[in-house]
Biopython code that builds the backbone (N, CA, C, O; Angstrom):
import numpy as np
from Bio.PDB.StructureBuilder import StructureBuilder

atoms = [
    (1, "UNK", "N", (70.870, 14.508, -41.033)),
    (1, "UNK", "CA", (71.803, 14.782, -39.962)),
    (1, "UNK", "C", (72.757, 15.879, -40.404)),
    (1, "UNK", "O", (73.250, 15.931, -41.530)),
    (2, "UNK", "N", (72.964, 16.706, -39.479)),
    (2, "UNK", "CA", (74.301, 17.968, -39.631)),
    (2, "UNK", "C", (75.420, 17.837, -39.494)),
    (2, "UNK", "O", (75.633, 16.924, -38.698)),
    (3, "UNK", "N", (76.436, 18.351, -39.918)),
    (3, "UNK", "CA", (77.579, 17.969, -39.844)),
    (3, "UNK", "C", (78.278, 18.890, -38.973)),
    (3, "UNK", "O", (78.954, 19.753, -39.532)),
    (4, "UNK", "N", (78.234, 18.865, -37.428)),
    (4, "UNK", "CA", (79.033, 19.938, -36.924)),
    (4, "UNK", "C", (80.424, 20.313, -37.088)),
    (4, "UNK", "O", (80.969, 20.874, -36.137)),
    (5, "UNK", "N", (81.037, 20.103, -38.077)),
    (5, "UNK", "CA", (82.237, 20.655, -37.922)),
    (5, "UNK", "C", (82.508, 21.442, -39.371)),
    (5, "UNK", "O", (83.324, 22.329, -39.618)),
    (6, "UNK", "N", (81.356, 20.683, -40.391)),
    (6, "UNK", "CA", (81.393, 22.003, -41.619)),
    (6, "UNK", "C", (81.251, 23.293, -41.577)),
    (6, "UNK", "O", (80.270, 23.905, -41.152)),
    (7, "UNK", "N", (82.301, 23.758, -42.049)),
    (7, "UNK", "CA", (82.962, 25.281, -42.016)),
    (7, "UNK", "C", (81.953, 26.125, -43.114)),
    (7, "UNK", "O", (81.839, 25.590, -44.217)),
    (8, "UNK", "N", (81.158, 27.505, -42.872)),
    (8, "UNK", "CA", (80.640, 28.000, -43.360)),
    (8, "UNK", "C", (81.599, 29.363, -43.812)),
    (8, "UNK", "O", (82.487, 29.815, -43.090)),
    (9, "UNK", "N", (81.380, 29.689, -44.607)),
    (9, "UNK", "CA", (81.905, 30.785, -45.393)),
    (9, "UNK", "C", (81.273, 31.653, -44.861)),
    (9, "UNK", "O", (80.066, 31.888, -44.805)),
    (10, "UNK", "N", (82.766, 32.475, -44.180)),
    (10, "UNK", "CA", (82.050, 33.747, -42.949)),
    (10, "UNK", "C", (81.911, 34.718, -43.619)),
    (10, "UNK", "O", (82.466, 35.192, -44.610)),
    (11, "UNK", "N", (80.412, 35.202, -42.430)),
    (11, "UNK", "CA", (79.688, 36.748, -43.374)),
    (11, "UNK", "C", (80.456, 37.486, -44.046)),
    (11, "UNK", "O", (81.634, 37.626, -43.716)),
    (12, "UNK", "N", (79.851, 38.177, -45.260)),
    (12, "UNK", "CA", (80.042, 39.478, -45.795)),
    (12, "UNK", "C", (80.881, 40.317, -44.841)),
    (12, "UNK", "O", (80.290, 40.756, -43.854)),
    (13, "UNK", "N", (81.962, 40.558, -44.966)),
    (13, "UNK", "CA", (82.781, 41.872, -44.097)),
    (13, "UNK", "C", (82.439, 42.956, -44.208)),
    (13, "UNK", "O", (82.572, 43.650, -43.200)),
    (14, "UNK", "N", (81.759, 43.709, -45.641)),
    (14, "UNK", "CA", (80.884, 44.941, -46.275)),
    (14, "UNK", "C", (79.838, 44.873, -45.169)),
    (14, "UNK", "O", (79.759, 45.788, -44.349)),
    (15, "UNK", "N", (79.259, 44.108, -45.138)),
    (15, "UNK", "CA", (77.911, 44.371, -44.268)),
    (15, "UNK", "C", (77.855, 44.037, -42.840)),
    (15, "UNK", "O", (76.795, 44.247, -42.250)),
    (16, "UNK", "N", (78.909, 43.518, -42.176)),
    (16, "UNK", "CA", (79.149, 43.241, -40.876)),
    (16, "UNK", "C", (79.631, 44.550, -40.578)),
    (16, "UNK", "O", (79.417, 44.995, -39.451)),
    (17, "UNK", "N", (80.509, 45.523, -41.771)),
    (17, "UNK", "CA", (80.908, 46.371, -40.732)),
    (17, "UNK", "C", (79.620, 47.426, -41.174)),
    (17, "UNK", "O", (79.295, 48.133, -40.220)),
    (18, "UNK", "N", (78.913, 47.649, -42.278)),
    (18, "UNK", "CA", (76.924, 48.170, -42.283)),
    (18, "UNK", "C", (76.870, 48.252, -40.865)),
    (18, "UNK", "O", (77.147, 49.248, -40.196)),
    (19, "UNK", "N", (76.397, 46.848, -40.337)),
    (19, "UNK", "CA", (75.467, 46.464, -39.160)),
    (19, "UNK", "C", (76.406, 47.372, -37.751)),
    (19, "UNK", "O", (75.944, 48.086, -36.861)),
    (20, "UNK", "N", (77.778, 46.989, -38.024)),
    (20, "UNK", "CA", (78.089, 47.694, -36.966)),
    (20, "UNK", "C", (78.764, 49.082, -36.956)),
    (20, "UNK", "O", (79.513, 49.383, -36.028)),
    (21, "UNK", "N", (78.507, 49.950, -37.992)),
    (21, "UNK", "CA", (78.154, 51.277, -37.974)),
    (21, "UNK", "C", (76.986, 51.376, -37.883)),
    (21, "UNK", "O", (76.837, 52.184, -36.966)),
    (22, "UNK", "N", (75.850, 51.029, -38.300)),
    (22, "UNK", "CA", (74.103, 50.894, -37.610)),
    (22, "UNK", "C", (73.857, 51.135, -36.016)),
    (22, "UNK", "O", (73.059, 51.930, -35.519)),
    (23, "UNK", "N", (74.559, 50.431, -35.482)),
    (23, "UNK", "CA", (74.471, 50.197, -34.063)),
    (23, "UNK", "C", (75.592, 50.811, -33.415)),
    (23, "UNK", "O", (75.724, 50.575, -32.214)),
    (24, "UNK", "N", (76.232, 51.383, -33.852)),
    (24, "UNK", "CA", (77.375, 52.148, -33.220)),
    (24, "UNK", "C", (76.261, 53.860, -33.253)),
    (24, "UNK", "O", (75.929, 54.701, -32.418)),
    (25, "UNK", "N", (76.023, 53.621, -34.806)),
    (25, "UNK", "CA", (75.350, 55.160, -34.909)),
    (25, "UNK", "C", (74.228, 55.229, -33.651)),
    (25, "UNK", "O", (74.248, 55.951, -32.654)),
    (26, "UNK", "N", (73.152, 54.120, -34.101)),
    (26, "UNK", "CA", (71.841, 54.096, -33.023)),
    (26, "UNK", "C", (71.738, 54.024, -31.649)),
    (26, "UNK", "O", (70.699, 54.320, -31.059)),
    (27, "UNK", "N", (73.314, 53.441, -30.788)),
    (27, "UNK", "CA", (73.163, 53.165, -29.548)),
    (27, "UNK", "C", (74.388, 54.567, -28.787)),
    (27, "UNK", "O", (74.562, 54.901, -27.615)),
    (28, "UNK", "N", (75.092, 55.135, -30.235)),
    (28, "UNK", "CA", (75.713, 56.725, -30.083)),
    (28, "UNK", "C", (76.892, 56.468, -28.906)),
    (28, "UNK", "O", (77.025, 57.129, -27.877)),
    (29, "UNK", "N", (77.726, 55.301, -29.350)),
    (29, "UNK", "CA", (78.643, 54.476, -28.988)),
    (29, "UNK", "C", (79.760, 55.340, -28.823)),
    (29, "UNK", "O", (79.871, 56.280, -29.610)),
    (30, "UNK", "N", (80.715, 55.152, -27.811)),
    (30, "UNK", "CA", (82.165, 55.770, -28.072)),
    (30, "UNK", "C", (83.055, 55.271, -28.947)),
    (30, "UNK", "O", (82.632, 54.274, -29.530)),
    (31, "UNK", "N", (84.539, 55.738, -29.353)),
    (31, "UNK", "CA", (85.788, 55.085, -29.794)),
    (31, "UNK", "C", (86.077, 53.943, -28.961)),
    (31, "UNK", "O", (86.451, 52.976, -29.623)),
    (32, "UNK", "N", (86.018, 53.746, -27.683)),
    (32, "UNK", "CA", (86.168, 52.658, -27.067)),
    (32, "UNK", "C", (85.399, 51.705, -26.544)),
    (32, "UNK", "O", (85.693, 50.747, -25.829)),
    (33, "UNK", "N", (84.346, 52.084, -26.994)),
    (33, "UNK", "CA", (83.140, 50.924, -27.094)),
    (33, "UNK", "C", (83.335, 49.762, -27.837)),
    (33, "UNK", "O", (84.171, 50.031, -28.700)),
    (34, "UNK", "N", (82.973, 48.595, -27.928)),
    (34, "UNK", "CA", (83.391, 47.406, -28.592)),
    (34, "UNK", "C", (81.974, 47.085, -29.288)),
    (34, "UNK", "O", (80.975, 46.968, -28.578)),
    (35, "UNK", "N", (81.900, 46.944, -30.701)),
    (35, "UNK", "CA", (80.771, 46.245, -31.257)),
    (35, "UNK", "C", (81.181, 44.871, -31.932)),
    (35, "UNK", "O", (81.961, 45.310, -32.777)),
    (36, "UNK", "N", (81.171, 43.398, -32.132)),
    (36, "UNK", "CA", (81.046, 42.119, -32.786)),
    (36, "UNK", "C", (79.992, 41.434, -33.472)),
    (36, "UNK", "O", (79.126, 41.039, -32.692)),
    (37, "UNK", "N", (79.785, 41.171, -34.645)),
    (37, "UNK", "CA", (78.885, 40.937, -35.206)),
    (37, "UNK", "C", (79.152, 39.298, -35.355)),
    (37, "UNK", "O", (80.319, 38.995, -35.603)),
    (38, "UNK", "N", (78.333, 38.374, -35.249)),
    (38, "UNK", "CA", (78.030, 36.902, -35.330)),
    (38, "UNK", "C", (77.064, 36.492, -35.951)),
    (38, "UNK", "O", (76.127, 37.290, -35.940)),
    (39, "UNK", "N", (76.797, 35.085, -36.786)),
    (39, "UNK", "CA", (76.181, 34.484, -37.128)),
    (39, "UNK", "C", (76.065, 33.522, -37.327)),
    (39, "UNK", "O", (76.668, 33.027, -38.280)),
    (40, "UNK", "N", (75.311, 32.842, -36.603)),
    (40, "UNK", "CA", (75.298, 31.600, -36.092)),
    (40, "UNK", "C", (74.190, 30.411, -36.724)),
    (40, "UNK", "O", (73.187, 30.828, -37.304)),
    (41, "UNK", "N", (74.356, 29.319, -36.623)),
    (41, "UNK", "CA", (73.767, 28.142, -36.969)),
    (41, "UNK", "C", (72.752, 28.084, -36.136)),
    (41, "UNK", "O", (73.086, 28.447, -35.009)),
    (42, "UNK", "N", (71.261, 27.668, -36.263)),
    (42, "UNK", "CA", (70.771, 27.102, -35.152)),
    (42, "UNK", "C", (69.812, 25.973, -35.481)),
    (42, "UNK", "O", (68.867, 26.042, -36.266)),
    (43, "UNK", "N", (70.263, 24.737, -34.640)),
    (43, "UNK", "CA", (69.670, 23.705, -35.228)),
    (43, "UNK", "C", (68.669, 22.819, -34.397)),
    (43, "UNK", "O", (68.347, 21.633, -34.451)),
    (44, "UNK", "N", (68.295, 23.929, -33.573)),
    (44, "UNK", "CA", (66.766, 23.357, -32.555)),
    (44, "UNK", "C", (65.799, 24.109, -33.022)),
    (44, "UNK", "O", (65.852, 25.264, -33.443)),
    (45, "UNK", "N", (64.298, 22.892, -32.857)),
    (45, "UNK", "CA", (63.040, 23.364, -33.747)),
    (45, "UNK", "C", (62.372, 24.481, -33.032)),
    (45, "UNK", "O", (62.277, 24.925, -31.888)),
    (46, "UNK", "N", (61.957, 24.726, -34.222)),
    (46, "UNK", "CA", (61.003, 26.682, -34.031)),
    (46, "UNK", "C", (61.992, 28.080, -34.090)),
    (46, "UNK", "O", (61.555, 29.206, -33.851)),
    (47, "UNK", "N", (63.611, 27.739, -34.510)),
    (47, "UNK", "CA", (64.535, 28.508, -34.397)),
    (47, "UNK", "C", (64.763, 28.816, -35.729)),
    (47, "UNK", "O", (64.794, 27.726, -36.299)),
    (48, "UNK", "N", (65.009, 30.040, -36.856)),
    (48, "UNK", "CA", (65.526, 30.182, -37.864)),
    (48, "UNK", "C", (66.785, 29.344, -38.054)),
    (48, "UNK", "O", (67.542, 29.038, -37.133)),
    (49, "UNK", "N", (66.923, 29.040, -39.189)),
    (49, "UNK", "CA", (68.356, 28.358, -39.509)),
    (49, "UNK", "C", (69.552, 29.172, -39.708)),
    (49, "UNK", "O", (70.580, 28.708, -40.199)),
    (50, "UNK", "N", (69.419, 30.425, -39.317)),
    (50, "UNK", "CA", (70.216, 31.717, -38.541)),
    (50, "UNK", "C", (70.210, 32.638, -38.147)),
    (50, "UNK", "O", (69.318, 33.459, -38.359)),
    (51, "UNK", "N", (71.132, 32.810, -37.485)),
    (51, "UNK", "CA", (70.587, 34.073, -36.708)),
    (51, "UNK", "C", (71.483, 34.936, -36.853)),
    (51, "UNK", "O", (72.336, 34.518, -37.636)),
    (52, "UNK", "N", (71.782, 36.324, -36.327)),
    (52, "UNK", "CA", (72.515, 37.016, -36.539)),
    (52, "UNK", "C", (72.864, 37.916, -34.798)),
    (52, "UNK", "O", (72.070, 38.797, -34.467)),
    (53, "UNK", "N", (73.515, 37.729, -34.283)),
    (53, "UNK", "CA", (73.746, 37.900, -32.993)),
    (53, "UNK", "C", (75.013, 39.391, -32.934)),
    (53, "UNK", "O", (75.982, 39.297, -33.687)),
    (54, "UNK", "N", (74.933, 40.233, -32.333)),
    (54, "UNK", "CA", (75.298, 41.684, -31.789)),
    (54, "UNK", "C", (76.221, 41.714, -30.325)),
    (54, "UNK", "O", (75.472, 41.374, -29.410)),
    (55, "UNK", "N", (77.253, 41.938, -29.951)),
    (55, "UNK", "CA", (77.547, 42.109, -29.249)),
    (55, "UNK", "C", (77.915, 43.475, -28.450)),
    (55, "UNK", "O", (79.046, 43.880, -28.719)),
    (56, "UNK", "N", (77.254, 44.196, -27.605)),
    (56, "UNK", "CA", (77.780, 45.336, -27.907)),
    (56, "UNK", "C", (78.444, 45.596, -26.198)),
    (56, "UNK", "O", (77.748, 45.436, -25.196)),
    (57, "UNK", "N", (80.053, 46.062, -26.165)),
    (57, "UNK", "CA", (80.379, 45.674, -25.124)),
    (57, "UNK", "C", (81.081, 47.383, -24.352)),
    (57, "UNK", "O", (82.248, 47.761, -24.461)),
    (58, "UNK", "N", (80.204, 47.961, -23.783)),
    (58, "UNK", "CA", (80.446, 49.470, -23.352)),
    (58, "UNK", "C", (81.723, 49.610, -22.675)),
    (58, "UNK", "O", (82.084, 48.729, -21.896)),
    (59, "UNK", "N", (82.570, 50.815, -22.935)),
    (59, "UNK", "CA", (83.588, 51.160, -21.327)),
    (59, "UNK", "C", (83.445, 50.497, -20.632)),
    (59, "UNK", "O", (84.155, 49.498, -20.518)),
    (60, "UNK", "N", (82.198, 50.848, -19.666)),
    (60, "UNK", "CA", (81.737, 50.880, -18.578)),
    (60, "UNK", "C", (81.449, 49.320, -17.712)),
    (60, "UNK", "O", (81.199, 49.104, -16.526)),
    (61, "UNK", "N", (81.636, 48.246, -19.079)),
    (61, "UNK", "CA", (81.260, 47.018, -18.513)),
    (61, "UNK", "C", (80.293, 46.495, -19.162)),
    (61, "UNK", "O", (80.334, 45.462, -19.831)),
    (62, "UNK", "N", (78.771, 47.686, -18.853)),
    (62, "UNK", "CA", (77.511, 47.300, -19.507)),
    (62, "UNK", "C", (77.914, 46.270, -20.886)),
    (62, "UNK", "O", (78.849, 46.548, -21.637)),
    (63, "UNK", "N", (77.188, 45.260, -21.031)),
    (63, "UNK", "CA", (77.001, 44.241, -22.290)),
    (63, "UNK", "C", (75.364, 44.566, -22.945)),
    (63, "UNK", "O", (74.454, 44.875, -22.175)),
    (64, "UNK", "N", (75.189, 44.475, -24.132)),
    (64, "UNK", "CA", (74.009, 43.950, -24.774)),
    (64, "UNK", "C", (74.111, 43.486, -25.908)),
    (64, "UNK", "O", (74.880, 43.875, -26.787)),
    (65, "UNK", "N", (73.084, 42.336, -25.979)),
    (65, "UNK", "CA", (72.975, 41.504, -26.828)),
    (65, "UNK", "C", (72.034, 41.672, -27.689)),
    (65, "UNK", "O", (70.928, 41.537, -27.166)),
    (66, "UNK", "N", (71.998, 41.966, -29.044)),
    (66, "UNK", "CA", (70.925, 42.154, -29.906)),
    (66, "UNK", "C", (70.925, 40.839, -30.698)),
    (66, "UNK", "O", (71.833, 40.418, -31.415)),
    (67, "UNK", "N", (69.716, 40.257, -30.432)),
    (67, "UNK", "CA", (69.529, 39.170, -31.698)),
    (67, "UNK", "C", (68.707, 39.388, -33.061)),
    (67, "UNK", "O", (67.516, 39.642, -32.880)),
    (68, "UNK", "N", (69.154, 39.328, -34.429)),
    (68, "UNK", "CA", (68.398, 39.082, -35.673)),
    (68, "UNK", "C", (67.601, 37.851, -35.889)),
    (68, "UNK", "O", (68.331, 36.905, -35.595)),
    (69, "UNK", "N", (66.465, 37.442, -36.258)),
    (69, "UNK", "CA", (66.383, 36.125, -36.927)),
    (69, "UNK", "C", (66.638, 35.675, -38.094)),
    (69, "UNK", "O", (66.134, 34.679, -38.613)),
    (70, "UNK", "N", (67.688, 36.628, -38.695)),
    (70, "UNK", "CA", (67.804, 36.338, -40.225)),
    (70, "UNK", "C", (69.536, 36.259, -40.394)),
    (70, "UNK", "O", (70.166, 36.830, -39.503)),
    (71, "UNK", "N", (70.291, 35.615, -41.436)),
    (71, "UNK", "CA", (71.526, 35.427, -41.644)),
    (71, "UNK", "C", (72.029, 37.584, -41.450)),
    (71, "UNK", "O", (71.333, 38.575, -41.229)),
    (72, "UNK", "N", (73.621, 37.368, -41.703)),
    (72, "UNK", "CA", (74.061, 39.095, -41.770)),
    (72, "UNK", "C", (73.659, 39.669, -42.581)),
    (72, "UNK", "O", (73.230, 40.810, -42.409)),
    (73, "UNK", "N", (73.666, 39.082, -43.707)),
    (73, "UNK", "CA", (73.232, 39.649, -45.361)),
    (73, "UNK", "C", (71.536, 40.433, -45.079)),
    (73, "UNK", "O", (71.207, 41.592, -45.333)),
    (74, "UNK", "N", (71.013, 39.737, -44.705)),
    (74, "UNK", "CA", (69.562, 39.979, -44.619)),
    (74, "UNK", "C", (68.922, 41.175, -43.558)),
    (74, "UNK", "O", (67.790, 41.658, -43.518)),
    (75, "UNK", "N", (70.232, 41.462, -42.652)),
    (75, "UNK", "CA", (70.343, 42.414, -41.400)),
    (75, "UNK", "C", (69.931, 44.021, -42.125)),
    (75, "UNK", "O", (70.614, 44.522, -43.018)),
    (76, "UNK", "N", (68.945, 44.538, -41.658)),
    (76, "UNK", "CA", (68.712, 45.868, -42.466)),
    (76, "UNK", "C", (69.277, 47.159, -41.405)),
    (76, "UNK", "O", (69.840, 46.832, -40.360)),
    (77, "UNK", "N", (69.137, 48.254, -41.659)),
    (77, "UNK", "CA", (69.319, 49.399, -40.956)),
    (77, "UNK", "C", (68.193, 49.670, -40.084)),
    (77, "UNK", "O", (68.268, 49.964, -38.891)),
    (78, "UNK", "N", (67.007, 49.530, -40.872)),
    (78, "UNK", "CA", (65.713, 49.490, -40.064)),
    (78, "UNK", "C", (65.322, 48.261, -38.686)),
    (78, "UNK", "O", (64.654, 48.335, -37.654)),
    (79, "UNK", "N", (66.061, 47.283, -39.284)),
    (79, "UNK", "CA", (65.817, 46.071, -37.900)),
    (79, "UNK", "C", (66.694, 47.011, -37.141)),
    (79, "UNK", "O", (66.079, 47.548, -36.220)),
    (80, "UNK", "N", (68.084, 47.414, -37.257)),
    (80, "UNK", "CA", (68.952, 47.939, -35.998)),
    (80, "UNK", "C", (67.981, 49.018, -35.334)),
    (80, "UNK", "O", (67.443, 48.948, -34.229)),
    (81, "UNK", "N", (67.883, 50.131, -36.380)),
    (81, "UNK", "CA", (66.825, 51.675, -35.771)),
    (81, "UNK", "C", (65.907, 50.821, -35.270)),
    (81, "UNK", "O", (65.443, 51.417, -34.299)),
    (82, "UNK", "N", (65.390, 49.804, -35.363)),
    (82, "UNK", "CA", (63.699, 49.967, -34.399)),
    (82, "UNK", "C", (63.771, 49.447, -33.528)),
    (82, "UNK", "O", (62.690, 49.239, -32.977)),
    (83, "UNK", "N", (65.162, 48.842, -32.755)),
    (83, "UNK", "CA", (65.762, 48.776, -31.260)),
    (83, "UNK", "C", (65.418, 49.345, -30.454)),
    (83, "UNK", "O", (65.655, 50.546, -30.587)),
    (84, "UNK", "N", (64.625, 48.912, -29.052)),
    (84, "UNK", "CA", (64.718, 50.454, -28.178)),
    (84, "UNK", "C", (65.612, 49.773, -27.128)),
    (84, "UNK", "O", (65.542, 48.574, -26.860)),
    (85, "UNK", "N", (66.685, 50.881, -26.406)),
    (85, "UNK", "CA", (67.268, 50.473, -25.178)),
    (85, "UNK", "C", (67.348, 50.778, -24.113)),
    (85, "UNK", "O", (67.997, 50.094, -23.321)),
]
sb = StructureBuilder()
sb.init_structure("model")
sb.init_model(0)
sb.init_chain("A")
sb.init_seg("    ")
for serial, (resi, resn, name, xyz) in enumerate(atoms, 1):
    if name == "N":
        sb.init_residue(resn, " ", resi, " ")
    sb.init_atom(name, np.array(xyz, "f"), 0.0, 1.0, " ", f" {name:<3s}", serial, name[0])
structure = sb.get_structure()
Protein backbone atom coordinates (compact mmCIF):
# COMPACT_ATOMS: atom_id res chain seq x y z
CA UNK A 1 0.00 0.00 0.00
CA UNK A 2 1.13 3.83 -0.76
CA UNK A 3 1.27 6.33 1.36
CA UNK A 4 -0.44 9.37 -0.16
CA UNK A 5 0.73 12.00 1.71
CA UNK A 6 4.64 11.08 1.61
CA UNK A 7 6.48 14.03 0.47
CA UNK A 8 8.95 13.37 -2.36
CA UNK A 9 12.01 15.35 -2.75
CA UNK A 10 11.20 17.80 -5.60
CA UNK A 11 12.99 17.52 -8.99
CA UNK A 12 16.39 18.65 -9.76
CA UNK A 13 15.94 22.60 -10.33
CA UNK A 14 19.31 22.24 -12.83
CA UNK A 15 17.31 20.15 -15.03
CA UNK A 16 13.75 21.42 -14.72
CA UNK A 17 15.04 24.59 -15.84
CA UNK A 18 17.30 22.05 -19.00
CA UNK A 19 13.76 20.82 -19.87
CA UNK A 20 12.34 24.16 -19.89
CA UNK A 21 14.88 25.94 -21.95
CA UNK A 22 14.44 22.66 -24.35
CA UNK A 23 10.96 23.54 -24.94
CA UNK A 24 11.06 27.13 -24.78
CA UNK A 25 13.97 26.77 -27.51
CA UNK A 26 11.86 23.95 -29.65
CA UNK A 27 8.33 25.43 -29.46
CA UNK A 28 10.40 29.26 -30.13
CA UNK A 29 8.35 30.59 -27.15
CA UNK A 30 8.08 34.32 -26.18
CA UNK A 31 9.24 36.30 -22.81
CA UNK A 32 5.70 35.99 -21.90
CA UNK A 33 4.97 32.64 -22.59
CA UNK A 34 4.69 30.46 -19.45
CA UNK A 35 6.56 27.02 -19.31
CA UNK A 36 6.02 24.51 -15.73
CA UNK A 37 7.66 21.49 -15.37
CA UNK A 38 5.94 18.53 -13.08
CA UNK A 39 6.45 15.23 -11.90
CA UNK A 40 4.22 13.21 -10.84
CA UNK A 41 3.44 9.84 -9.09
CA UNK A 42 1.39 7.42 -10.91
CA UNK A 43 -0.08 4.64 -9.22
CA UNK A 44 -2.58 2.91 -11.78
CA UNK A 45 -1.46 -0.33 -13.67
CA UNK A 46 0.35 -0.14 -17.13
CA UNK A 47 1.46 3.54 -16.05
CA UNK A 48 5.29 4.30 -15.31
CA UNK A 49 5.87 5.03 -11.69
CA UNK A 50 6.53 8.63 -13.20
CA UNK A 51 5.97 10.75 -15.27
CA UNK A 52 7.14 13.95 -16.15
CA UNK A 53 4.38 16.38 -17.30
CA UNK A 54 5.02 20.05 -19.38
CA UNK A 55 2.93 22.74 -19.20
CA UNK A 56 3.21 25.10 -21.78
CA UNK A 57 0.86 28.09 -21.41
CA UNK A 58 1.02 30.76 -24.63
CA UNK A 59 -0.05 34.72 -24.58
CA UNK A 60 -2.59 33.87 -26.55
CA UNK A 61 -4.42 31.36 -24.21
CA UNK A 62 -3.35 28.31 -26.38
CA UNK A 63 -2.27 25.43 -23.56
CA UNK A 64 -0.15 22.24 -24.32
CA UNK A 65 0.57 19.50 -22.52
CA UNK A 66 3.63 17.41 -23.12
CA UNK A 67 3.87 14.16 -21.28
CA UNK A 68 7.38 12.13 -20.47
CA UNK A 69 7.17 8.55 -19.22
CA UNK A 70 10.18 8.87 -17.28
CA UNK A 71 10.97 10.88 -13.80
CA UNK A 72 12.72 14.88 -14.71
CA UNK A 73 16.18 13.55 -14.29
CA UNK A 74 15.73 11.07 -17.08
CA UNK A 75 13.97 13.93 -19.45
CA UNK A 76 16.53 14.30 -22.46
CA UNK A 77 16.79 17.16 -25.08
CA UNK A 78 16.10 14.64 -27.72
CA UNK A 79 12.60 13.41 -26.09
CA UNK A 80 11.72 17.43 -26.12
CA UNK A 81 13.27 17.92 -30.10
CA UNK A 82 11.31 14.90 -31.38
CA UNK A 83 7.95 16.71 -30.42
CA UNK A 84 5.99 17.69 -33.36
CA UNK A 85 3.30 20.52 -32.88
Amino acid sequence: MFNLFKRRPPPDPEQVARIKGWVAAHMTLEDDDHVSVAELACHEPGCPDFETVVTVMKQDKRRFVLRFPAPVLEVSEVDVTGLEF
